[in-house]
Backbone as JSON Lines, residues from 0, in Angstrom:
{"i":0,"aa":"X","n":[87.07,60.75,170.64],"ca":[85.85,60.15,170.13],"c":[84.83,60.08,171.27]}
{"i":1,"aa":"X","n":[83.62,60.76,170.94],"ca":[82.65,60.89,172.47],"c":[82.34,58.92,172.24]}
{"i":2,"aa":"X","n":[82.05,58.84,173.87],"ca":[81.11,57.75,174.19],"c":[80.11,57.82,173.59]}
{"i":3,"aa":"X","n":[79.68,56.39,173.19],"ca":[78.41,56.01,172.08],"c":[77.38,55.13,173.34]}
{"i":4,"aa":"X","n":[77.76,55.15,174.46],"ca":[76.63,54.48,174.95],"c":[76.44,55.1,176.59]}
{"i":5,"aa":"X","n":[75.72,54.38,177.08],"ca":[75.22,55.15,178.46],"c":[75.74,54.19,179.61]}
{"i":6,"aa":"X","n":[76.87,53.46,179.68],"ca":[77.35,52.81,180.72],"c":[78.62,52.6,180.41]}
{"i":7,"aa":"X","n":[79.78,52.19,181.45],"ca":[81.26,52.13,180.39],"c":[81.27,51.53,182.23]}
{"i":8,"aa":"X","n":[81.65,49.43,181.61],"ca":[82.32,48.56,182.65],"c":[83.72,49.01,181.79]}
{"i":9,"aa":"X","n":[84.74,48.98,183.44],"ca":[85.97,49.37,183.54],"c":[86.35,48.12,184.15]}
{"i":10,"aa":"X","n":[87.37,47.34,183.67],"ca":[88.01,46.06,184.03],"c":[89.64,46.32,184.49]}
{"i":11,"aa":"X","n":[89.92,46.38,185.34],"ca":[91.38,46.33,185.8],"c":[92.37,45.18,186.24]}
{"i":12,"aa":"X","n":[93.54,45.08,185.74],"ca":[94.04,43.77,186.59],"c":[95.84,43.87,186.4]}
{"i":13,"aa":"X","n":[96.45,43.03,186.97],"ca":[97.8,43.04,186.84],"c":[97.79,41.43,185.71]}
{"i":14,"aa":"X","n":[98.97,41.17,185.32],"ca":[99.41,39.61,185.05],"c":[100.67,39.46,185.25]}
{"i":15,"aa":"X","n":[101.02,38.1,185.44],"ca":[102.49,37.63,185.7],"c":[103.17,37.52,184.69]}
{"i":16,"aa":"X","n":[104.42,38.18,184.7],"ca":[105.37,38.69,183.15],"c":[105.52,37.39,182.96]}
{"i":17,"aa":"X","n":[104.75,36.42,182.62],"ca":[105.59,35.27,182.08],"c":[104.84,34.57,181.36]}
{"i":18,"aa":"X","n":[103.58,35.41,182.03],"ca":[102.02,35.39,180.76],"c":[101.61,36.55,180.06]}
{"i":19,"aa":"X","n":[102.73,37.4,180.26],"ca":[101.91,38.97,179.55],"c":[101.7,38.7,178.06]}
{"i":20,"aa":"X","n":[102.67,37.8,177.15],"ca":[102.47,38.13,176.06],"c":[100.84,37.03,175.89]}
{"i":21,"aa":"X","n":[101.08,36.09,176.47],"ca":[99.91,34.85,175.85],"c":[98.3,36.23,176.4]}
{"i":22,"aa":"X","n":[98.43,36.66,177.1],"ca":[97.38,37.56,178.02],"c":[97.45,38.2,177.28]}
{"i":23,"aa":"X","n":[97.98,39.12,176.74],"ca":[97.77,39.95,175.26],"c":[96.82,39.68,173.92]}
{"i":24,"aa":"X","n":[97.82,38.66,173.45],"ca":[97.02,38.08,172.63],"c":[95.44,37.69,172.73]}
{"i":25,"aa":"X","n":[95.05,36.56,173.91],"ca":[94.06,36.44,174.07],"c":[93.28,37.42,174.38]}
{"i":26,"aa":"X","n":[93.49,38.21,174.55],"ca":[92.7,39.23,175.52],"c":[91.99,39.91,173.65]}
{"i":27,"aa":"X","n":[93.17,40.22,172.88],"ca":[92.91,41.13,171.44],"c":[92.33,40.62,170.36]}
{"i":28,"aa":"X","n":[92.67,38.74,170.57],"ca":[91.84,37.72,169.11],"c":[90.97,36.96,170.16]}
{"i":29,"aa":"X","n":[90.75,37.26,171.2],"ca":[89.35,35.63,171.57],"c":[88.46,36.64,172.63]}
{"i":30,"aa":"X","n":[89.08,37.2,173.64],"ca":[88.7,37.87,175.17],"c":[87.54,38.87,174.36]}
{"i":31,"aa":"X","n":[87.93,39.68,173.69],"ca":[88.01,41.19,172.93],"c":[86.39,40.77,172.36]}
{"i":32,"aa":"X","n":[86.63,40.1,171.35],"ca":[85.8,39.89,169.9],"c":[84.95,39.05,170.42]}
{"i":33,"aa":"X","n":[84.79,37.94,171.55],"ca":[83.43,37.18,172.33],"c":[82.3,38.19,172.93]}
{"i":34,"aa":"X","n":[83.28,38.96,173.36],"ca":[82.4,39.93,174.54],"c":[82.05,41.18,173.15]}
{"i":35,"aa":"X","n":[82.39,41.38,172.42],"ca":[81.45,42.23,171.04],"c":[80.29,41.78,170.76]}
{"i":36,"aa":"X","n":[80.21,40.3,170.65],"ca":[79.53,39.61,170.08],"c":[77.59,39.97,171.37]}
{"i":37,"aa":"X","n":[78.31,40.34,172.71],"ca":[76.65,40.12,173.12],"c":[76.07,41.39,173.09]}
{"i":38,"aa":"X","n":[74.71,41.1,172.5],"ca":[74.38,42.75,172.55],"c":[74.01,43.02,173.72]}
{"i":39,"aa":"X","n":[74.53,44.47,173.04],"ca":[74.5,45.36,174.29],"c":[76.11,45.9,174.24]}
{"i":40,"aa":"X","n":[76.89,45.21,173.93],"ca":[77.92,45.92,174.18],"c":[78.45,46.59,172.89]}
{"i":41,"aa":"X","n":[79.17,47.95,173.21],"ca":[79.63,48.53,172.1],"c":[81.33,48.24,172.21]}
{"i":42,"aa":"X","n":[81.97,49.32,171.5],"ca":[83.45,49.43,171.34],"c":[84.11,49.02,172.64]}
{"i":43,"aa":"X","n":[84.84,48.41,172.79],"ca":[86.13,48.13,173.81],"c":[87.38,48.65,173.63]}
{"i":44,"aa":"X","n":[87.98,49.4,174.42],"ca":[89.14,49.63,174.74],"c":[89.86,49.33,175.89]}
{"i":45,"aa":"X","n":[91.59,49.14,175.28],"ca":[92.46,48.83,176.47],"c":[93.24,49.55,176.59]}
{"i":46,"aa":"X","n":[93.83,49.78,177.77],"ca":[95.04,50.84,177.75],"c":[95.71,50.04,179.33]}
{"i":47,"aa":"X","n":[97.39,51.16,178.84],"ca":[98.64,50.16,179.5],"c":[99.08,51.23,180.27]}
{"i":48,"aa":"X","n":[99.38,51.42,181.69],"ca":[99.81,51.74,182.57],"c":[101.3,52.27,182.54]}
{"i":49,"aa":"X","n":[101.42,53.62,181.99],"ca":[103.24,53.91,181.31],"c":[103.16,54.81,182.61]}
{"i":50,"aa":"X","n":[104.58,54.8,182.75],"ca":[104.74,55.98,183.88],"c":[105.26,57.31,183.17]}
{"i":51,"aa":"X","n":[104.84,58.33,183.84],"ca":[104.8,59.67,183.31],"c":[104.93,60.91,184.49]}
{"i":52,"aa":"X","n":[105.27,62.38,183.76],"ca":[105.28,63.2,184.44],"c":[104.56,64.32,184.37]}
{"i":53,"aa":"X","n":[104.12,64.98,185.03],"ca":[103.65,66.77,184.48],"c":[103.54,67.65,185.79]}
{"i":54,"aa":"X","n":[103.39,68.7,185.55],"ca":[103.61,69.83,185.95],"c":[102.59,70.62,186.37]}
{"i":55,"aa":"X","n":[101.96,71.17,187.93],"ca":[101.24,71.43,188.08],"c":[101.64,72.46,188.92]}
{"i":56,"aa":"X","n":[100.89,73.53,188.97],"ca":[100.95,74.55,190.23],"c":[102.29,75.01,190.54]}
{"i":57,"aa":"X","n":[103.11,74.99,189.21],"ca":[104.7,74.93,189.24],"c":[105.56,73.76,190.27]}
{"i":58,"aa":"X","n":[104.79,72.89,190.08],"ca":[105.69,71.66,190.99],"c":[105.72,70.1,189.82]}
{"i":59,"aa":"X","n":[106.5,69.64,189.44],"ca":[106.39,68.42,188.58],"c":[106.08,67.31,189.51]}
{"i":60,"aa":"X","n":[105.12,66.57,188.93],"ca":[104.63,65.12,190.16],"c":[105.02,64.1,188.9]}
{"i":61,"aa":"X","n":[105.55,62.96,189.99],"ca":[105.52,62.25,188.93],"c":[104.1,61.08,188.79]}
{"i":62,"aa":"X","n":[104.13,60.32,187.75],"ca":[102.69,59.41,187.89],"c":[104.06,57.72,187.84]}
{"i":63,"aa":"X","n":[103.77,57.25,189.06],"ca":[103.89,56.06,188.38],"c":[102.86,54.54,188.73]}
{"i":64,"aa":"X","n":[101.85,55.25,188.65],"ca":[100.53,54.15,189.19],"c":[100.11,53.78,190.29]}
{"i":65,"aa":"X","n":[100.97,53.9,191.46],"ca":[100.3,54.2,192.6],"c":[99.51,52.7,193.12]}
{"i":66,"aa":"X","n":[100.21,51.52,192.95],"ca":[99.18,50.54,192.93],"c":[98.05,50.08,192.31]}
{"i":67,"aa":"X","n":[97.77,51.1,191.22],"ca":[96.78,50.38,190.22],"c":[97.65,49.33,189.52]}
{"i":68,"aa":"X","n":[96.24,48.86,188.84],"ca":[97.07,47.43,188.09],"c":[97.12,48.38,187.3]}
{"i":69,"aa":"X","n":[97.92,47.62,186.16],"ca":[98.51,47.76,184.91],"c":[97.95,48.08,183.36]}
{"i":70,"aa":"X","n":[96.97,47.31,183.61],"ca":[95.98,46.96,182.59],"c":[94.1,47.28,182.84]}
{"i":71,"aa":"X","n":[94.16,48.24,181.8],"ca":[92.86,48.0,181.79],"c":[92.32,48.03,180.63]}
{"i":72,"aa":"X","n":[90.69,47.8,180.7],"ca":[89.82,47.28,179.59],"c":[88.29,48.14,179.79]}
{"i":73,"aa":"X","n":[88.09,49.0,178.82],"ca":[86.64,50.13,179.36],"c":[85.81,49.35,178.05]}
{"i":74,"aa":"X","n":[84.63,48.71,178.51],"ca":[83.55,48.35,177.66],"c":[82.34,49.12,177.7]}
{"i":75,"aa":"X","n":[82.04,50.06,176.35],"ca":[80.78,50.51,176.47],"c":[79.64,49.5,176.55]}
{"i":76,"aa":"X","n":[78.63,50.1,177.48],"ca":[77.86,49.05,177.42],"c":[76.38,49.77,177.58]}
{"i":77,"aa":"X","n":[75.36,49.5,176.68],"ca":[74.02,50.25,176.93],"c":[73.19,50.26,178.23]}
{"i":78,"aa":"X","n":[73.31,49.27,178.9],"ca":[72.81,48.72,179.78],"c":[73.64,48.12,181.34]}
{"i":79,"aa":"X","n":[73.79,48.11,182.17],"ca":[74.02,47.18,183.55],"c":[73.68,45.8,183.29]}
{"i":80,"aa":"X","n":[72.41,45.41,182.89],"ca":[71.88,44.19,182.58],"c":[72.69,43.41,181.82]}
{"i":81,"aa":"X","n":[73.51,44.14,180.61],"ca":[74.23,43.39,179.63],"c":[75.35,42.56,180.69]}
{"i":82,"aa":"X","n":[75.93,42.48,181.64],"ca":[76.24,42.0,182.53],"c":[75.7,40.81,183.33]}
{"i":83,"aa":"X","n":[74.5,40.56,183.1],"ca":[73.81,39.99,183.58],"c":[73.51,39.02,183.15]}
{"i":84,"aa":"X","n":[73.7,39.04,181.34],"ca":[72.97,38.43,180.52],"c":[74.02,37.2,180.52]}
{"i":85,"aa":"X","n":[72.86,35.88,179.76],"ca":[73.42,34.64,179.57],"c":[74.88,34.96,178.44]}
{"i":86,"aa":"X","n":[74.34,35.7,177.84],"ca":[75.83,36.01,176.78],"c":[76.82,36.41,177.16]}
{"i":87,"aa":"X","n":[76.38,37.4,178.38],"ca":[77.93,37.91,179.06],"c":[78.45,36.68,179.55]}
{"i":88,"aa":"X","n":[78.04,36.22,180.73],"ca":[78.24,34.48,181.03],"c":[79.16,33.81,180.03]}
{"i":89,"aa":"X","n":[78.35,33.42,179.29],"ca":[78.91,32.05,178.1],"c":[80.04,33.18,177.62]}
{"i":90,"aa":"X","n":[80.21,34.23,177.2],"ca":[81.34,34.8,176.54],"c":[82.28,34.75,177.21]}
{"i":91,"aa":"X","n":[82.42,35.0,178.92],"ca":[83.43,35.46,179.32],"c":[84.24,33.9,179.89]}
{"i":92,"aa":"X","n":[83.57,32.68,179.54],"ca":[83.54,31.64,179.79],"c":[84.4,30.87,178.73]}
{"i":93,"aa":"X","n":[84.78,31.49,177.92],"ca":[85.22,30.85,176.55],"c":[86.55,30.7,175.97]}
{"i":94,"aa":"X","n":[87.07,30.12,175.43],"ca":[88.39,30.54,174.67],"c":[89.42,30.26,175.9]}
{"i":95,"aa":"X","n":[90.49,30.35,175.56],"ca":[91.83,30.24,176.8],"c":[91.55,31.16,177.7]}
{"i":96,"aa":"X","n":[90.93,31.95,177.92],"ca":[90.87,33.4,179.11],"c":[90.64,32.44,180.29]}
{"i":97,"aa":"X","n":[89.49,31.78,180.46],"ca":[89.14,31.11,181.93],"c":[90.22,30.08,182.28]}
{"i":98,"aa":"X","n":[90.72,29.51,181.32],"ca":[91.75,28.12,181.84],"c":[93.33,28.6,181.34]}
{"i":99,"aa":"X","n":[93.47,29.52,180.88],"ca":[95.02,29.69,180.5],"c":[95.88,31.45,181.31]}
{"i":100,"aa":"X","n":[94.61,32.12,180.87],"ca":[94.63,33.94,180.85],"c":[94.45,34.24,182.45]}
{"i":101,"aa":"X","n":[93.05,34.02,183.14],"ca":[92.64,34.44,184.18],"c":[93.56,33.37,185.52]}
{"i":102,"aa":"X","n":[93.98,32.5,185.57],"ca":[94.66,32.28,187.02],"c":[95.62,33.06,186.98]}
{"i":103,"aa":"X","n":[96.34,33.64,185.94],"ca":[97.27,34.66,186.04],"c":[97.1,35.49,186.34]}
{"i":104,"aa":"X","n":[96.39,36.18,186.8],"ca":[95.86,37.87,186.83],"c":[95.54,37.73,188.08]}
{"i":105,"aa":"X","n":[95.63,39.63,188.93],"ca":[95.7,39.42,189.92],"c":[95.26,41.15,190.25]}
{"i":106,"aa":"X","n":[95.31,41.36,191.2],"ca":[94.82,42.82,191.89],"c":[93.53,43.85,190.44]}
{"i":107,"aa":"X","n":[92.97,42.72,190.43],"ca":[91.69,42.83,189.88],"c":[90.37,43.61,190.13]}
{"i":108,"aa":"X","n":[89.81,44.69,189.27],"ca":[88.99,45.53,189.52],"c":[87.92,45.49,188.83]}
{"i":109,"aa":"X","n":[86.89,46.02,189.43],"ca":[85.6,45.99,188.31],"c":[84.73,47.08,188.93]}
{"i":110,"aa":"X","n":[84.54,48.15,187.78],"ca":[83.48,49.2,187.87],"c":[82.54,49.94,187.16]}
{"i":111,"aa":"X","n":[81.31,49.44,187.42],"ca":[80.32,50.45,186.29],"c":[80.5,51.6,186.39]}
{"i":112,"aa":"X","n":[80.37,52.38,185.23],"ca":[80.38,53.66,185.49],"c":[78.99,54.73,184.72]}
{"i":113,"aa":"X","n":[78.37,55.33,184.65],"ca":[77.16,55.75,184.1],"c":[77.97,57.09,183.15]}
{"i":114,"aa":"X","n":[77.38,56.98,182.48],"ca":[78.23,58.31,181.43],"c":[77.11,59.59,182.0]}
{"i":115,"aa":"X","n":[77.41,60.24,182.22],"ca":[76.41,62.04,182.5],"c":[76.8,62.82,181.77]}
C-alpha cells in the first residue's frame, strides 16, 4: 500500500516482558486511536522484530536485530509541525501510556523521515 502522506515519524523502543502484554494493548485501544485523532496524522503502523534469514551473494546472513529495539510504530504524518502541535502534546499525554506503558520502555528511538 503506497504512503498517503509526505512525512512518516518512526517510533522505536524495547519493553520489559512483564509489561509486554499491558504495552500491547495500550499501545492498539488508547496509544494508537489518541494520536489518529490529531490532524495531521494519517494511518499508523506497528511491526515486531522476528528474527530471520536470507541469502545473498550465495552466502545466508542471518537477521537477528542487531540491537534495535523490538518494536516499532511508523506514523504517517503530513507535516513535521503535527509534532509540534498542542494535540500531539495532550494525546501523547493520555490514557495509561505516560503513567503505566512508558517507564517501561527503554532503548528508545525517534525519526522523521520525508517520503521522496
Amino acid at each position: 500500500m503506497p504512503i498517503a502522506t509526505k512525512y512518516l515519524f518512526v517510533v522505536s523502543m524495547d519493553v520489559t516482558k512483564e509489561k509486554e502484554a499491558l504495552f500491547n494493548e495500550v499501545y492498539d485501544t488508547e496509544h494508537i486511536p489518541l494520536l489518529k485523532k490529531v490532524p495531521g496524522v494519517g494511518a499508523v503502523t506497528r511491526l515486531k522484530t522476528e528474527p530471520a534469514a536470507f541469502t545473498i551473494g550465495g552466502e545466508r546472513k542471518v537477521i537477528d536485530g542487531g540491537g534495535q529495539a523490538s518494536y516499532v510504530a511508523i506514523y504517517e504524518l503530513e507535516s513535521p509541525d503535527v509534532l509540534l502541535s498542542k494535540e500531539w502534546a495532550d494525546a501523547v499525554e493520555k490514557g495509561r501510556w505516560p503513567g503505566e506503558v512508558r517507564p517501561f520502555t527503554s532503548n528508545r528511538r525517534h525519526v522523521l523521515r520525508k517520503v521522496i
